[in-house]
N, C-alpha and C positions, 0 to 999 in steps of 0.2 A: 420623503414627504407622504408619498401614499402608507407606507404601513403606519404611519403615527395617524392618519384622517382613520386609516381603517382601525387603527387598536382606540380609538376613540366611541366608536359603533356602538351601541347600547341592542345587542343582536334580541329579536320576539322570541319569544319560547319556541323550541324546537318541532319541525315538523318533521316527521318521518318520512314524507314523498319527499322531501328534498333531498334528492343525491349529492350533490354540490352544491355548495355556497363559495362563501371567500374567504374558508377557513386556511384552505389552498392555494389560496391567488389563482385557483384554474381558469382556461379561456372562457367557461361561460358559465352557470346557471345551467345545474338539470334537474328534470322537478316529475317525479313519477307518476304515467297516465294509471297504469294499471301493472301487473304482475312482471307484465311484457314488455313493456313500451314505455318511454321519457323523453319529455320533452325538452331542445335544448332552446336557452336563448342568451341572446348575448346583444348587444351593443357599442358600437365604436363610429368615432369620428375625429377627424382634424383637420386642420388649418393647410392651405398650398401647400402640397411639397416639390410642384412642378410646375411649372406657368403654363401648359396646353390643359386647359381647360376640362377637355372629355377626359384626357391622362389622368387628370385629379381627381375625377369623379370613380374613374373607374378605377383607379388602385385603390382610394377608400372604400369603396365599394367591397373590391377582393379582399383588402384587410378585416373586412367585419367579415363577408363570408366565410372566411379560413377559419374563423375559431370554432365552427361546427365542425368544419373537417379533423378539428382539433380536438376534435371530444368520439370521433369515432362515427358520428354521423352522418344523415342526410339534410341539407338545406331543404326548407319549405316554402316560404315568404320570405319578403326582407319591406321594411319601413323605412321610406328616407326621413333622413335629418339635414336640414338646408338651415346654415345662418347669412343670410348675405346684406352687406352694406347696398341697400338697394339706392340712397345718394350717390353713391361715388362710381357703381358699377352698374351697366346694363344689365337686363333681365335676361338679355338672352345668352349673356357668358351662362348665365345658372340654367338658363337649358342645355348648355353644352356639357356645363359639371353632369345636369342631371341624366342628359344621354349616355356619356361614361357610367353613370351607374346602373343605367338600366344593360348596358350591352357588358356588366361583368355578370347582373344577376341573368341575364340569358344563358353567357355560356355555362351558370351554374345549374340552369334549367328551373328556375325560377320565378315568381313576378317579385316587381317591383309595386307594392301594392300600394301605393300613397303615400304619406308620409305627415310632416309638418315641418315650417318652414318660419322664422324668425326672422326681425330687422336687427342686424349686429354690424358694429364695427368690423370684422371683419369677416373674409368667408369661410366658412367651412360647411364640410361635408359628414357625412357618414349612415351608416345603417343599424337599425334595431334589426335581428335576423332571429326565425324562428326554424330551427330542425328538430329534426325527430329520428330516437335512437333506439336499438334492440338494446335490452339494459344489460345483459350479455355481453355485446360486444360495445360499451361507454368504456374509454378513453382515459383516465385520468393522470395528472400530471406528478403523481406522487408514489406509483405502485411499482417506482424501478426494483431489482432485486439483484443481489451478490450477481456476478457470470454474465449478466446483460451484453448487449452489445450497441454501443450507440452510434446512432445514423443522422445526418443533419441533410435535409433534402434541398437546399439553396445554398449557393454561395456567400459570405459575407465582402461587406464595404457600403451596404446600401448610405446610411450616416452620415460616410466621408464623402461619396459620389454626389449625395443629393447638397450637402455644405460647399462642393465644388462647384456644383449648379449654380448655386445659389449667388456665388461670389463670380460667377463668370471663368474659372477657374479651370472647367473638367476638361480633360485630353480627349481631342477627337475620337467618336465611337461611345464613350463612355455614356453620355446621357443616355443613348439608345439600349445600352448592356444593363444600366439601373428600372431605366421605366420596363422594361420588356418582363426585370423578375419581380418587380415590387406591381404586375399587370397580375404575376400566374397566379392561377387559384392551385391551394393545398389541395385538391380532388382525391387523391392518394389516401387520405385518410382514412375518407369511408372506406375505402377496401383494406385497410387497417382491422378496422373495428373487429369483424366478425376470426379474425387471427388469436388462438389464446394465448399465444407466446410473447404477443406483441404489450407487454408488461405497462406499460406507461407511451402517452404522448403528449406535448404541447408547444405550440408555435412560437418559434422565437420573434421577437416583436422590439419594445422598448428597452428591456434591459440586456441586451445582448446575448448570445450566446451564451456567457460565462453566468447571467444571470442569472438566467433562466434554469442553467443545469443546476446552479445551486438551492433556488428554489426543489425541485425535484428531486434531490440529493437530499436536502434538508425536509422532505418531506417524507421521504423514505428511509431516513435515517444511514443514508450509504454513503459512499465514497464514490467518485468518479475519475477517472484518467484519463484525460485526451492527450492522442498525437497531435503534435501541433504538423508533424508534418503532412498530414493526411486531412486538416483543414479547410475548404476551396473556400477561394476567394475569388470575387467577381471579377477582377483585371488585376494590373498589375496596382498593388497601393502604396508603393513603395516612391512613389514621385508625391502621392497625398503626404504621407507620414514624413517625410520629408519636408512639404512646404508647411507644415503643425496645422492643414486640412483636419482638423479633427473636433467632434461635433462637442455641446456643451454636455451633452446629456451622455456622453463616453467616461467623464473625469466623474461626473455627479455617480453613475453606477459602479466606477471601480474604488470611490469612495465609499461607497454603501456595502459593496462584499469585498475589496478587495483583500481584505485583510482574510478570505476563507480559501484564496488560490495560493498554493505551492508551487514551485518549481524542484523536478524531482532531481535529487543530489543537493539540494538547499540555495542559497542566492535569493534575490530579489529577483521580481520580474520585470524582464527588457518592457522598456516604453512600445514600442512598436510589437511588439507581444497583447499586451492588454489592449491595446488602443485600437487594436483589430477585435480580440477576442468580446471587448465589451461596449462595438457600437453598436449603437441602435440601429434595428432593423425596423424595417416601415415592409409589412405583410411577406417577413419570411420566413424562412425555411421548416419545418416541423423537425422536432428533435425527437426522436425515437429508441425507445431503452427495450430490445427484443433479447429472448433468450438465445443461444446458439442454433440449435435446432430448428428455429423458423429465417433466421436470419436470412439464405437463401429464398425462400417466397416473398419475405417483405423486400430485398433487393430485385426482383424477377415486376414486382408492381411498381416500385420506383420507377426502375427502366423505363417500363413503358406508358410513365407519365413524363417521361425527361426529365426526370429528378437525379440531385447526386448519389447516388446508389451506396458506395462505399465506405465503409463504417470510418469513425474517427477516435473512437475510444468504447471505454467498457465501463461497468457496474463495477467495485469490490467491495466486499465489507468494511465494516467502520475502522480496522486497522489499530483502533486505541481509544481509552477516554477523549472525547472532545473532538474525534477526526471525521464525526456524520456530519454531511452536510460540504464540505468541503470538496475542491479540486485539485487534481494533480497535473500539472502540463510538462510533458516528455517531449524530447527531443527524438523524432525519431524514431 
């Protein structure tokens, strides 16, 4: 649905400070100050994904933050966006939403500088966020190359855990295991940026993992390979995938690419394969395509943000007419 709104677009004549637009589908908007320097911006917001109040504020909160971190940047400001049924709900749940988002743009070292706020049926949340980048070291989601190495710095299942929530459903522990990574901020990134090896980055978000890589694949014209056994996932999902816990927007995305994943030695892919690889995430993990050579440093900063450090697959070339763009998942 979104690429048909967006191949609708009637785009203004070209500006040349524009670094990014939505030619890329990348996490934000960069728009060049001066020779040196670009400005990032971006916006995001959505509906509950969690009933505690400050939780919601502050995970949309870090979800809009993260797509700076996703460009190689530093966050500056953030703007709130508040819809709230002000009939049906007190004003002061929305101060608790709006505490959650001031105590995520704190630990981004931030304000929370105002905002605006609507009467809607229902509530949601999110942030207009303004960072600022060495154009140097900008991020983009499209520059993976041959020999890469790819890294995914959060576990997957958020999709299935928050659909378990939602239905009363989730295994002791678990709600605590989902709020606690859909709270972290991407912070990692920035110390990304200024790395030349670090070829491509962007955060995987609504279209899963497998989405997201083929966006970046098909922007870079490559071919990608993940181990599936070198994939983490948040707990065990195998009690989800099991009771068909699986969200609506998992079948909607493996409909839209799934026809560009492989399984290597040929086959279809197992259900519980894709149903992992391509749920949606609510503010995670960054996917990162490094050359060999730095790979060690960009694992040495993961570390010591508590990130999963550990690569999952690589770049290869196109392989053959018609194979950019596409995935390969190995066993192993």
């Amino acid at each position: 649905m979104l690429g048909r709104i967006l191949g609708t677009h009637q785009t203004l004549p070209p500006d040349a400070r524009l670094l990014v637009g939505n030619d890329t589908r990348d996490d934000a908007a960069v728009y060049a100050l001066d020779e040196d320097r670009a400005v990032i911006s971006t916006t995001d917001f959505f509906l509950p994904i969690v009933d505690d109040p400050v939780d919601f504020g502050h995970i949309a909160a870090a979800n809009a933050i993260s797509d700076v971190y996703a460009m190689g940047g530093q966050p500056l400001l953030a703007i709130g966006i508040l819809g709230w049924p002000i009939a049906r709900l007190p004003a002061e749940v929305a101060g608790q939403v709006l505490e959650g988002g001031r105590r995520a743009c704190a630990e981004a070292g931030i304000p929370l500088a105002g905002g605006h706020s609507i009467d809607n049926p229902e509530p949601l949340f999110g942030l207009a966020v303004t960072g600022l980048v060495e154009r140097t070291h900008l991020k983009r989601n499209d520059g993976a190359r041959p020999g890469d190495v790819l890294f995914l710095t959060k576990a997957l299942g958020i999709g299935m855990l928050a659909t378990a929530i939602k239905r009363g459903e989730a295994l002791p522990g678990d709600e605590a295991i989902a709020v606690a990574s859909m709270r972290t901020l991407n912070k990692a990134g920035a110390q990304l940026g200024p790395i030349p090896g670090v070829h491509a980055v962007t955060d995987v978000t609504g279209f899963g993992l497998l989405g997201h890589l083929v966006e970046c694949a098909d922007g870079a014209d490559v071919h990608a390979e993940i181990d599936l056994s070198a994939v983490p996932h948040l707990t065990d999902l195998q009690p989800y995938l099991d009771g068909g816990t699986v969200p609506g927007g998992t079948r909607r995305n493996w409909s839209a690419f799934g026809s560009r994943i492989l399984m290597a030695g040929g086959g279809a892919v197992p259900d519980p394969v894709w149903q992992v690889l391509a749920d949606p995430q609510t503010n995670g993990g960054l996917l990162i395509s490094v050359e060999p050579d730095s790979a060690a440093q960009v694992q040495e900063i993961l570390r010591a943000h508590g990130a999963h450090a550990e690569p999952i697959g690589r770049i290869v070339g196109s392989g053959g007419v018609g194979d950019c763009g596409r995935v390969t998942l190995r066993e192993g």
